[in-house]
C-alpha positions in Angstrom: -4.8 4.6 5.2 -7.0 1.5 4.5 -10.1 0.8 5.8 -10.9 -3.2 4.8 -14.0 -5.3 5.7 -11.9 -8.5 6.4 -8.5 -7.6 7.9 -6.7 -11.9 8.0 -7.6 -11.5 4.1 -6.2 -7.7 3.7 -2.8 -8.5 5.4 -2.6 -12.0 4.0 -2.7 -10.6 0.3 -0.6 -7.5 1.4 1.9 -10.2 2.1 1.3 -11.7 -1.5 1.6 -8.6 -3.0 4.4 -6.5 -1.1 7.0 -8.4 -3.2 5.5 -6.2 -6.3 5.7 -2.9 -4.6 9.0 -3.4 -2.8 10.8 -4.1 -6.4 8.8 -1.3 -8.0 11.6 1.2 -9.6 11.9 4.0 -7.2 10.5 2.4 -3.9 13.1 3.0 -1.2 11.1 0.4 1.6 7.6 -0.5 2.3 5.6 -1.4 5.6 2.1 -1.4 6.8 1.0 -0.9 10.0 -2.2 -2.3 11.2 -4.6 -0.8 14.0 -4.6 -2.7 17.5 -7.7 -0.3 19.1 -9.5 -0.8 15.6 -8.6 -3.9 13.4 -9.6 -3.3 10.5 -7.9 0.2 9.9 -4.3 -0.1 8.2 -1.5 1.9 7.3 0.6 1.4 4.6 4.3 3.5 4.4 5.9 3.3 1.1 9.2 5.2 1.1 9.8 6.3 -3.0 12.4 8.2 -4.7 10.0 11.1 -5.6 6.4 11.8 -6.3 7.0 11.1 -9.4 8.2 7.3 -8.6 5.1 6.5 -7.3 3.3 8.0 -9.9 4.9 5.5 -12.6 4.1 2.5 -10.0 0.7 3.1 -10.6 0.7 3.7 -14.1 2.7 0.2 -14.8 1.7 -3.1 -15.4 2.9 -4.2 -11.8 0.0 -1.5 -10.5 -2.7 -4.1 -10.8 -1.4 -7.5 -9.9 -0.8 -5.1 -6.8 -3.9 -3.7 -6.4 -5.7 -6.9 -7.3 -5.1 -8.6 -3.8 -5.5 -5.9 -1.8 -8.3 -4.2 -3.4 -11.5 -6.7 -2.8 -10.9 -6.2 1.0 -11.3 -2.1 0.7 -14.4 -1.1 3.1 -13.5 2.6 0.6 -11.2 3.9 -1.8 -7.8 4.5 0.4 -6.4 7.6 1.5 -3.4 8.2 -0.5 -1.4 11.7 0.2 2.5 12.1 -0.1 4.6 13.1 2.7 8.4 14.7 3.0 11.1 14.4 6.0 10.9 17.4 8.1 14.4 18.3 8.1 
């Protein structure tokens, strides 16, 4: 979950930058939701292979071109926790 200070320029570089994150090895599908009742919250989905998928993303080169257009609008570092399919 994001928090951002300026939500047009959050989702308009999440937009830039979902191109980088979508072809990331491992990433199955990405979409963010974004708060109607508070504007400025957003949720990002990322759907990877394993853990350990995402774990590579963000050890890559790709991480920070990533990072680097969304990361100015952060109000605070993002909630990041992994989930699984209840089956």
């Amino acid at each position: 979950m994001f928090d951002v200070t300026d939500a047009e320029g959050f989702a308009a570089g999440y937009l830039e930058a979902r191109s980088v994150i979508a072809g990331a090895d491992g990433c199955r599908s990405v979409r963010m939701t974004h708060g109607l009742e508070s504007p400025e919250r957003f949720v990002l989905l990322v759907e990877w292979d394993s853990v350990a998928a995402h774990e590579a993303f963000r050890g890559s080169d790709q991480f920070p071109a990533w990072r680097a257009k969304i990361g100015p609008f952060f109000a605070h570092p993002p909630l990041v926790e992994h989930f699984a399919d209840v089956a």
